[in-house]
Structure formats: C-alpha cells, structure tokens
C-alpha positions as CSV (number, residue, x, y, z in Angstrom):
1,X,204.4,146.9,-70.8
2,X,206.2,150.2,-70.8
3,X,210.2,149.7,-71.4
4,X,211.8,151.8,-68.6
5,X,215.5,151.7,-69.1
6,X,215.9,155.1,-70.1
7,X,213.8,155.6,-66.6
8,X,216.0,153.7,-64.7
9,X,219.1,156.0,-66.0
10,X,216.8,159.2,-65.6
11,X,216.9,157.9,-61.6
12,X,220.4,157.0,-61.2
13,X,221.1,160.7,-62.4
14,X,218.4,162.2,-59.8
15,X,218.3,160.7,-57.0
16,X,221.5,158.2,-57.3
17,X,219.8,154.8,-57.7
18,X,216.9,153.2,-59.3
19,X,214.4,150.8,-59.1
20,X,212.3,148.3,-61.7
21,X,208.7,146.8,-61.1
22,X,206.7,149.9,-61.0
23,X,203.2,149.9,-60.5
24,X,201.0,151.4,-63.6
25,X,198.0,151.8,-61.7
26,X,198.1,155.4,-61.2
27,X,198.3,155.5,-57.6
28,X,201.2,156.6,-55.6
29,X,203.8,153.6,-53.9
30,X,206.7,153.6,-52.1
31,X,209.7,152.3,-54.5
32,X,213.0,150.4,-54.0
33,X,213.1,146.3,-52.3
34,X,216.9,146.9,-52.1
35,X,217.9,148.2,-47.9
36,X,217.1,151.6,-47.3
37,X,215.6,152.3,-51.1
38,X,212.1,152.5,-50.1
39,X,212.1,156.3,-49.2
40,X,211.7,157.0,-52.7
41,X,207.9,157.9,-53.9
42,X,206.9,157.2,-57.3
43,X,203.2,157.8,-59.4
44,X,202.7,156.7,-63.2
45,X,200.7,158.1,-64.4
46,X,198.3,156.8,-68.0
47,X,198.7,159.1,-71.1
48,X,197.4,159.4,-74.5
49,X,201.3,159.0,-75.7
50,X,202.4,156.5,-73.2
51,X,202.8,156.9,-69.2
52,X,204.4,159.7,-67.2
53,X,206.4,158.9,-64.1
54,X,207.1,160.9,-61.2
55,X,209.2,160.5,-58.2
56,X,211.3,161.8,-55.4
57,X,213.2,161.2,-52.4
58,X,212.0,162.5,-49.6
59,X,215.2,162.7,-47.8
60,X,216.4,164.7,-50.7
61,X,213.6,167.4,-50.3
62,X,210.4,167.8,-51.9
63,X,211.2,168.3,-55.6
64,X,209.4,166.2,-58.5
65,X,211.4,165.0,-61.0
66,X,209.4,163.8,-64.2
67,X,209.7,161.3,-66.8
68,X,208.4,160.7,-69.9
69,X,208.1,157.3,-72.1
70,X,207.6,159.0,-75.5
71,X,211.0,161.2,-74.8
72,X,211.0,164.1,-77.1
73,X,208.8,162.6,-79.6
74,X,206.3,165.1,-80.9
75,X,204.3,163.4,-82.6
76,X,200.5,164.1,-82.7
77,X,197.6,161.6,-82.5
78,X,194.7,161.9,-84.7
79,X,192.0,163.8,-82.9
80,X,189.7,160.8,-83.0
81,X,192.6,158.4,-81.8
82,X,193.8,161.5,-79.0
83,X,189.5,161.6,-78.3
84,X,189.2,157.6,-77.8
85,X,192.3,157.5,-75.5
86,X,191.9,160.1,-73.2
87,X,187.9,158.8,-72.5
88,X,189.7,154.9,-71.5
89,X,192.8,157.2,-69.1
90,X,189.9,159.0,-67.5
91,X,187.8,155.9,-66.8
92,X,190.6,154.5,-65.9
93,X,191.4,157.2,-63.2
94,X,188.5,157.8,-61.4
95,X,188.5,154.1,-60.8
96,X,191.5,154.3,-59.2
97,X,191.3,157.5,-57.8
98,X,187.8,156.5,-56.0
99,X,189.7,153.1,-54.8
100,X,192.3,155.4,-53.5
101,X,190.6,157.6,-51.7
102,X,188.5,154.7,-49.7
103,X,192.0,152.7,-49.3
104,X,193.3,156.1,-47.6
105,X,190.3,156.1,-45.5
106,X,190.2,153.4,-44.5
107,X,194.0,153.8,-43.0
108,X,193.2,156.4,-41.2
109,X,190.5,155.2,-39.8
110,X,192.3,151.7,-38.7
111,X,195.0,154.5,-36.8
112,X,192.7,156.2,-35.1
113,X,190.9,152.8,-33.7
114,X,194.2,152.2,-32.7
115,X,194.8,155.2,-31.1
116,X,191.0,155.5,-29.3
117,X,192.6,152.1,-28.3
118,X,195.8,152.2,-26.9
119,X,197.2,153.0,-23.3
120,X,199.4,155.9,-21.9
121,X,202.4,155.7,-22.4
122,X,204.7,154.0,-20.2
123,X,207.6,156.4,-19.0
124,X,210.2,153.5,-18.2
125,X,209.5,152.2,-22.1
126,X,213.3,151.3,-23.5
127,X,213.6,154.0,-26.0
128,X,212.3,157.1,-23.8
129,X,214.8,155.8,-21.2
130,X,217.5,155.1,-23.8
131,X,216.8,159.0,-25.0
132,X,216.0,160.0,-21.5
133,X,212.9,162.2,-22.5
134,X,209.4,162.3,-20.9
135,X,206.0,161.1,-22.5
136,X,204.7,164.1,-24.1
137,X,201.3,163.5,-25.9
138,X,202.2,160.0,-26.8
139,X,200.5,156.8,-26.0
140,X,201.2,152.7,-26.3
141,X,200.1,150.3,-28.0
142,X,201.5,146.8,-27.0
143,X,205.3,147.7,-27.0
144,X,204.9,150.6,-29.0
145,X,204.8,154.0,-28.6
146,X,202.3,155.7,-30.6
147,X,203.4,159.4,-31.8
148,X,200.2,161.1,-33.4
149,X,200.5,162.9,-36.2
150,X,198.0,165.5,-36.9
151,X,197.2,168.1,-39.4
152,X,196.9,171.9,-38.3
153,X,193.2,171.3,-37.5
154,X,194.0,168.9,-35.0
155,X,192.7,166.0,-37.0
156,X,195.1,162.6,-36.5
157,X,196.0,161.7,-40.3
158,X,198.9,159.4,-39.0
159,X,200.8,157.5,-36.0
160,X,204.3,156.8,-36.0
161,X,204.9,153.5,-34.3
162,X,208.3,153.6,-32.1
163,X,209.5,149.8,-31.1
164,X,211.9,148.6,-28.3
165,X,214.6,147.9,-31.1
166,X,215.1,147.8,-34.5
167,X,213.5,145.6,-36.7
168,X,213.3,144.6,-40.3
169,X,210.9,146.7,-43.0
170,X,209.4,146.4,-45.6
171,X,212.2,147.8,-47.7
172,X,214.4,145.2,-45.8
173,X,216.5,148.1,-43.7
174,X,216.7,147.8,-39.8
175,X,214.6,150.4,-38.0
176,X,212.6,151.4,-34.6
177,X,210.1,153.5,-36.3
178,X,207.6,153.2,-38.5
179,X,204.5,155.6,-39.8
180,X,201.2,154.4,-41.1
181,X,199.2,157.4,-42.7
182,X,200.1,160.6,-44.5
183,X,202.7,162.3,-42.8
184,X,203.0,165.4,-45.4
185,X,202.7,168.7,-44.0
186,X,201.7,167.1,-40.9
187,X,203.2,167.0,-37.1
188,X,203.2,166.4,-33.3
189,X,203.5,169.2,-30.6
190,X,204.6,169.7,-27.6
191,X,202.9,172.5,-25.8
192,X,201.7,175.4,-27.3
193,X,203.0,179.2,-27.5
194,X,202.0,180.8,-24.6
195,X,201.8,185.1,-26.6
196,X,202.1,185.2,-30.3
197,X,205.2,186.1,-30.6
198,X,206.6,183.1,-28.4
199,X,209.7,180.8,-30.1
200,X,208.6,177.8,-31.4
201,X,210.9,174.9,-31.9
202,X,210.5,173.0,-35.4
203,X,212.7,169.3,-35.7
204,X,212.9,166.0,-37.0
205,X,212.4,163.4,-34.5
206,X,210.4,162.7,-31.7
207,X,213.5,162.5,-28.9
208,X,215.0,166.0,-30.0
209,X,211.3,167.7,-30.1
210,X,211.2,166.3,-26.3
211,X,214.8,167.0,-25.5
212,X,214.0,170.7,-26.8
213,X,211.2,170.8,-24.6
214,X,212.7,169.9,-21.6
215,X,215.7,172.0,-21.5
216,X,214.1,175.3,-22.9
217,X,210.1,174.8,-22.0
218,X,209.3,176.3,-25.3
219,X,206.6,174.9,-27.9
220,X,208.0,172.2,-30.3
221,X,207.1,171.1,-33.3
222,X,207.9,167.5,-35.0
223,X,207.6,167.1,-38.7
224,X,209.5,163.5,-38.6
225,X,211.9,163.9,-41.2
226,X,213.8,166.6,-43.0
227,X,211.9,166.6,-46.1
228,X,208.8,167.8,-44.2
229,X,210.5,170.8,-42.5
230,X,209.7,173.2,-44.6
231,X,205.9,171.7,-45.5
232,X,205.5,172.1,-41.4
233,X,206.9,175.1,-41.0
234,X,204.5,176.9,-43.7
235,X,201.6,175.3,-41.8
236,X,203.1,176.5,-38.2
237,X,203.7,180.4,-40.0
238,X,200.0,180.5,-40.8
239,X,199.1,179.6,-37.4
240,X,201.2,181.1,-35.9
241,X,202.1,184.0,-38.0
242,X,204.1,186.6,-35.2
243,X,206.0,183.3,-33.3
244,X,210.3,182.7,-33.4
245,X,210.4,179.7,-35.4
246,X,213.5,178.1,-34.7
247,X,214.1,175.0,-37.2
248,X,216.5,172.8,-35.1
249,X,218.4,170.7,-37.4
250,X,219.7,167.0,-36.9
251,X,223.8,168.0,-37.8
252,X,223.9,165.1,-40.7
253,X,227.9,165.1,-40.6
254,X,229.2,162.6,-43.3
255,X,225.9,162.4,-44.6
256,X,225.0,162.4,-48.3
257,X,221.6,162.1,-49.5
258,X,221.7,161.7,-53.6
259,X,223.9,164.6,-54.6
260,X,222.9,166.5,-51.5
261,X,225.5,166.6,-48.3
262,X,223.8,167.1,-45.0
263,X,220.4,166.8,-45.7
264,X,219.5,167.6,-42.0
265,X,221.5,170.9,-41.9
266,X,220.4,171.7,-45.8
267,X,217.0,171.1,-45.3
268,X,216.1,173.1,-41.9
269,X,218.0,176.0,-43.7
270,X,215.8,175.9,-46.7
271,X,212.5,175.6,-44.5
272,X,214.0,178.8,-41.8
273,X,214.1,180.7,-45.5
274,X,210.9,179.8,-46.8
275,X,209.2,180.7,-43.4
276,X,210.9,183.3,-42.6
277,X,212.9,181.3,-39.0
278,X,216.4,180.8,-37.8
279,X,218.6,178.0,-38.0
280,X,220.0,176.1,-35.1
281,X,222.0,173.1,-35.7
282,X,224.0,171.1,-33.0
283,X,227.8,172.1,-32.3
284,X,229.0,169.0,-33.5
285,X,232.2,167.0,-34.8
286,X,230.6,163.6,-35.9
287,X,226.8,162.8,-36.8
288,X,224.3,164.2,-34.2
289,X,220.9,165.7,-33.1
290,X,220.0,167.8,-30.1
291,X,219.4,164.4,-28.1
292,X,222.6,162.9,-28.9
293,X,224.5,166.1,-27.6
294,X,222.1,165.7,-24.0
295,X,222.3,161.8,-23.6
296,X,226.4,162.0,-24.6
297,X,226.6,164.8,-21.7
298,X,224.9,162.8,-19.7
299,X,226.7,160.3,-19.9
C-alpha cells in the first residue's frame, strides 16, 4: 500500500485540503467524505516506479496537479525488471479501462431510459416558482426536474436532477442538485441563434440560463458550473464561430475557492479570453447571480 503523506501535504498546498482512502484502481472518483470535499477529482494511476496521482478541483478551474510516490528519485530499473512491470500496468489497465468504459455506458444509458421516461415538466414545480423561470427543455421525473445535458452533437451524456429542497449527498453536504453522467464540455440550451452573428448567453446554472432567456430572448447556454465555462464556450465558438458570446458570471462575492477568490467572476473571465467573449457579471454588493438580482426585484 502506497504511503501518501507527502500526497496529502501536496493537496493541502493545491487545492487547500486533503483526503486519504484513494482508490488504486486506475479509474477516475470523486474524493473527499468530509461536507462539501467531494468536488475534488482524483486518478492513480500504476507505474513501473510506484503510482502517479492526479487531481483537481473543479471549482478551482480545470488545471491538473500531479503527484508522484517516488519524489525526485531517479533511479533506474533494470531493463528486464522496467520490461516485466510495464507488461502487469498494462494488463492491468486495459482491464480497467474496458470495465470503465462499459460502467460509463451503462450510465448513460440508465439516464437516457430515464429521460425517454419521464414527463414534462411541471411549471408550478417548487424551485421554478421559487426562481420564477419557465420550463425550457426540461422534463420530470417524480419530483425532479430533469435538466439534459448534451454534447455539441446533440447526444444526452448527462441529466442533472433538480429536487424540491436540499437534501444530503454523497459527500454529506446539503444540496438540490445533483448530475449523473459526464458533464465536461457539455451543456443545456435554450433556443438557438437566430443569424450567426447573434449573442449567445453562456452561465452556470439552470435559473440564470432561463432568467437570461426571459428578459433578453437571446440563445443561452448552461455549462453548470464554473469550471466548465470555458470547456463550453470552446465547444459553442466552433459552432458557432461569428456569434456574441457573452459569459454571464454568478458574482461569487466573499467567495474563495482554494487560493482563488471569486471563482464565478474569475472563471467566466478566463473562458470570455480563451473564446474570444465578453464578461458580464451582476452589479452586486453581497453573493449573487443574474436570478437573485430578478427574484430580489421582484420581490
């Protein structure tokens, strides 16, 4: 068994906390049991030398960081030792690999039964009245709204699951949401841009996409969390290579995210320079999105 103190530190220092218990099965898991620790992502991965771990936060953007058991030790292996090793790692991660790639396929699969399944979506559900936004897309399943998450071809690779209230998860914090599948690079949309160099509207959350859409009737985009702004908005460029994209951030005020203060705001300015877009964050004094400024109005 692999001795990971110097892994734990390596995590304290990167992403400002730290987990034990990691699976050596080559695969990629969600980390942390403590609240609100299981956005981190973590793979380790079998080497001739030892194991190599990587991991990230995806609130704290899409960068790797990498770890190594044998440190800075350069010390060679025979090449019949180096020969033997590398043969068991790469029997070893096919296996897995092939497992993985059915397990994946298998939840995708299971969302889109659910989906093919489920009802429209009632317009006097709790949380679309609490946000007072409209149905867009969306369907139900039981008390759940089902958001689908697509890839740029269309295909559904994921459904976010939106409940009444909050409940417990898995990583024992208190949520209403919940996605099953692979959100990466993926996204719901509202409409579509009517000439190619139409504005399209790129956020975080389901209620500020619709919000957006209702006040301005422009195309919106939802990539579900900051992280995955700028994955999105490369995707959305391609498509739509001529369009206004308009990342609208979530105003994270008071908000630290590992050594990274306003994630919301930092992210949606990274992805409107990587795709070549405009910022737009809310006029805010405390903690707020583009829904919270309507539904405070509103109020």
């Amino acid at each position: 068994m692999t001795n990971y103190t110097d892994l734990l530190n390596h995590m304290h220092q990167n992403i400002g906390y730290s987990f034990d218990n990691l699976k050596e099965d080559s695969l990629w898991h969600d980390g942390g049991n403590a609240p609100n620790k299981g956005k981190c992502r973590y793979i380790v991965i079998q080497h001739v030398k030892g194991v190599i771990v990587r991991y990230h936060d995806h609130r704290q953007g899409e960068s790797y960081h990498t770890w190594k058991s044998w440190g800075t030790d350069n010390t060679r292996l025979s090449p019949e030792e180096y020969a033997r090793k590398k043969a068991e790692i790469d029997a070893h991660n096919a296996r897995q690999q092939e497992a993985a790639a059915l397990a994946r396929a298998q939840r995708i699969a299971q969302q889109r039964q659910t989906w093919a399944t489920s009802q429209p979506a009632n317009p006097e559900h709790p949380y679309l009245l609490r946000k007072q936004v409209g149905a867009f897309g969306i369907r139900q399943s039981g008390n759940a709204l089902l958001i689908p998450i697509r890839d740029v071809s269309g295909q559904l690779q994921a459904l976010q699951y939106i409940y009444p209230v909050k409940r417990e998860m898995a990583d024992g914090g208190l949520s209403d949401k919940q996605i099953f599948g692979s959100k990466r690079g993926n996204f719901h949309h509202i409409g579509k841009p009517e000439t190619p160099t139409d504005t399209v509207y790129i956020c975080e959350g389901y209620a500020t996409g619709a919000t957006l859409r209702q006040i301005t009737g422009q195309c919106v985009v939802i990539a579900f969390d900051a992280g995955n702004l700028e994955p999105v908005g490369m995707a959305i460029r391609t498509r739509y290579p001529h369009a206004d994209l308009v990342f609208a951030a979530d105003n994270d005020l008071g908000v630290t995210a590992g050594k990274i203060e306003n994630p919301g705001v930092h992210f949606a300015k990274q992805a409107a320079i990587a795709c070549n877009g405009y910022l737009l964050t809310p006029k805010t004094s405390v903690k707020a999105d583009f829904n919270d400024l309507m539904t405070s109005e509103a109020a």
